[in-house]
N, C-alpha and C positions, 0 to 999 in steps of 0.2 A: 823593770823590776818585777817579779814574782814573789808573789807571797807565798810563805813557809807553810806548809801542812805538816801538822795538825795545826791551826792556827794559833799564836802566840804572839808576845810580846818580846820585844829586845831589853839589853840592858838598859838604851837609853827610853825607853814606856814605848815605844815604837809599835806598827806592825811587823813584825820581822820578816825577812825580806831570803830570799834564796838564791842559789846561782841556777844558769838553767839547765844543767844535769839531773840537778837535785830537785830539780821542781816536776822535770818530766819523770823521775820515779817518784816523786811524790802524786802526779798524775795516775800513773800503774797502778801503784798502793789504795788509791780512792776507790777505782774501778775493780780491783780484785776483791776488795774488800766490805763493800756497798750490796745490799740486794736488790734485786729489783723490784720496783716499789717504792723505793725508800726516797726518792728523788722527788717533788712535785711534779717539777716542768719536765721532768725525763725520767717516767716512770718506768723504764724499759733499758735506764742506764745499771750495772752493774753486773757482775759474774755470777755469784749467790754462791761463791763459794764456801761462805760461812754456814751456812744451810747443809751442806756434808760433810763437817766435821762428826755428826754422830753417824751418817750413813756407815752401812756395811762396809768394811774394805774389799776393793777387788780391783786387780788391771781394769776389769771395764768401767769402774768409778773411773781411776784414776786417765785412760783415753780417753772418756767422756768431757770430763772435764779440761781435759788439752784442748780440745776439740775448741768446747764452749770460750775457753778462757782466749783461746785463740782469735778464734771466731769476732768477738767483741771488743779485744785489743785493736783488731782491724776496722772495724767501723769506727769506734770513739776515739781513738789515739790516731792512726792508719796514715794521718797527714802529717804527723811527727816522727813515729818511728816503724820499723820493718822489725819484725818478730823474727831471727833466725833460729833459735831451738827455746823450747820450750818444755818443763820437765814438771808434771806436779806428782808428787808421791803423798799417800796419807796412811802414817800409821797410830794405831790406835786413836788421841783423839787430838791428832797433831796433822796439818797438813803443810804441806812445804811445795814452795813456788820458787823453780829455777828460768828465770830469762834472760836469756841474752837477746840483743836487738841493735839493728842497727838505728843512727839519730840523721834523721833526713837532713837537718840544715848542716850540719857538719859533719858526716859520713865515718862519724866514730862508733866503734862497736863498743858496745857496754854491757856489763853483765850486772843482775841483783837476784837474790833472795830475800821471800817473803814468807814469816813459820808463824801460824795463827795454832792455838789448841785453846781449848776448853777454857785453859789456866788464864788466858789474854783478858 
């Protein structure tokens, strides 16, 4: 069983519970969206990609942050899934996360989008 993030309750008062696709993007979601810092025991977990939504726009934000978001998908996920394309674009005060990946335990490729701006 996997519990659901953001954590909640079921209908019946439960913890609510996930299946495990959903819980390995709910895994990605934590991590993209987390800065670092913000963890006690893993101060050093998250992308901070929340931190450049006011940054300037440019391609080199946006590889930069491929790079980063890349970069620590591999370390904190790495034993779960394999990143095949990875796409972040940020306009005005919107930035938008495209991945696809492969799922190690069952070698299905999956795609998600993740759009955070100012307004979240």
């Amino acid at each position: 069983m996997n519990i659901d993030y953001p954590f909640h309750f079921d209908s019946r008062g439960r913890t609510a519970a996930t299946d495990d696709n959903d819980h390995i993007r709910d895994m990605i979601e934590q991590f993209l969206f987390t800065n670092a810092g913000e963890r006690v025991n893993r101060p050093d977990f998250g992308s901070g990609l929340l931190q450049m939504i006011f940054a300037p726009n440019s391609p080199e934000l946006a590889s930069t942050l491929e790079f980063t978001i890349q970069a620590g998908v591999q370390q904190w996920l790495g034993d779960v899934i394999e990143v095949r394309k990875l796409d972040v674009t940020s306009e005005e005060a919107t930035i938008r996360v495209e991945l696809q990946y492969l799922v190690r335990r069952t070698q299905e490729i999956r795609e998600t989008t993740f759009v955070r701006s100012t307004a979240s």
